[in-house]
C-alpha positions, 0 to 999 in steps of 0.5 A, spaced: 104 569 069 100 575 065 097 573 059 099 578 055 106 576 057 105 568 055 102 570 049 108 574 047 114 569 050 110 564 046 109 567 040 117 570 041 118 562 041 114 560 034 118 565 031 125 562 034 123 556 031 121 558 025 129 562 024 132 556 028 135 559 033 136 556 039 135 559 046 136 557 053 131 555 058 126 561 062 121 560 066 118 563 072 122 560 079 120 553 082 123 550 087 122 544 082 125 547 077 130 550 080 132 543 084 132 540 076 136 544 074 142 542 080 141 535 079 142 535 072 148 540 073 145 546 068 149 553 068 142 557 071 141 564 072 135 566 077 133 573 076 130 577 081 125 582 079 119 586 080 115 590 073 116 596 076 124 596 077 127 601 072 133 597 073 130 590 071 127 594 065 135 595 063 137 588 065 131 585 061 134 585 055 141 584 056 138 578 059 134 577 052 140 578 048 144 573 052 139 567 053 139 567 044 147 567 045 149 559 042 154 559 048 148 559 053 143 555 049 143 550 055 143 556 060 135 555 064 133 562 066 128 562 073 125 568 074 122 571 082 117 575 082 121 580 088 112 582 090 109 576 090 115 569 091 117 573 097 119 566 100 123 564 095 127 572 095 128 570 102 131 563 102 135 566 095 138 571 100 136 577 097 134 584 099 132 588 093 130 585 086 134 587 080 138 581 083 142 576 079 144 570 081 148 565 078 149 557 079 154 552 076 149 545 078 148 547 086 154 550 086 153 559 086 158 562 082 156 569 084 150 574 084 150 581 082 144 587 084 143 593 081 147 591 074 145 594 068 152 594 064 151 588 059 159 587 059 158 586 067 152 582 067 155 577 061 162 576 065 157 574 071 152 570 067 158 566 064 160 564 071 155 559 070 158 555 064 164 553 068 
């Protein structure tokens, strides 16, 4: 992760705290993590995606909004780099970033690629929960 970005995701999160706000668990994608999360039977988003996709753009924020939701609070959010964790892109059964998968423990309950219409990416993530 770029430090730039570090910087302003740890800042967004000093300032979560301070408001109170709760926010789901997001990290870069590890198989650790990712098996963690299953273990324990955590509803978890892996998002696909790559800096220069105009479609991640848009869902980037749709996301953002979601995980600050109080239904999601216990959501984990992973996301792939489509560039560089092509191993991962590949055992996912991805071709193309902007792709958003979603999983209930180790069970997937659905996938999506190329949404940008945040009623549809919300009515997928909430697949997770259940």
């Amino acid at each position: 992760m770029h430090r730039r970005t570090l910087v302003i995701a740890g800042a967004l999160a000093g300032f979560m705290q301070v408001r109170g706000a709760s926010a789901a668990e997001v990290a870069p994608y590890t198989q650790q993590a990712f098996a963690a999360a299953q273990a324990e039977g955590k509803p978890i988003l892996v998002h696909i995606q790559a800096s220069w996709c105009p479609v991640c753009a848009k869902q980037r924020p749709i996301l953002g909004q979601l995980e600050q939701e109080p239904a999601y609070k216990s959501l984990v959010v992973l996301n792939v780099d489509f560039d560089t964790q092509k191993d991962i892109v590949r055992a996912m059964g991805a071709n193309k970033q902007s792709t958003l998968i979603v999983f209930h423990g180790k069970d997937e309950r659905g996938r999506s690629v190329g949404d940008s219409e945040a009623a549809t990416i919300q009515s997928l993530v909430a697949k997770s929960l259940t």
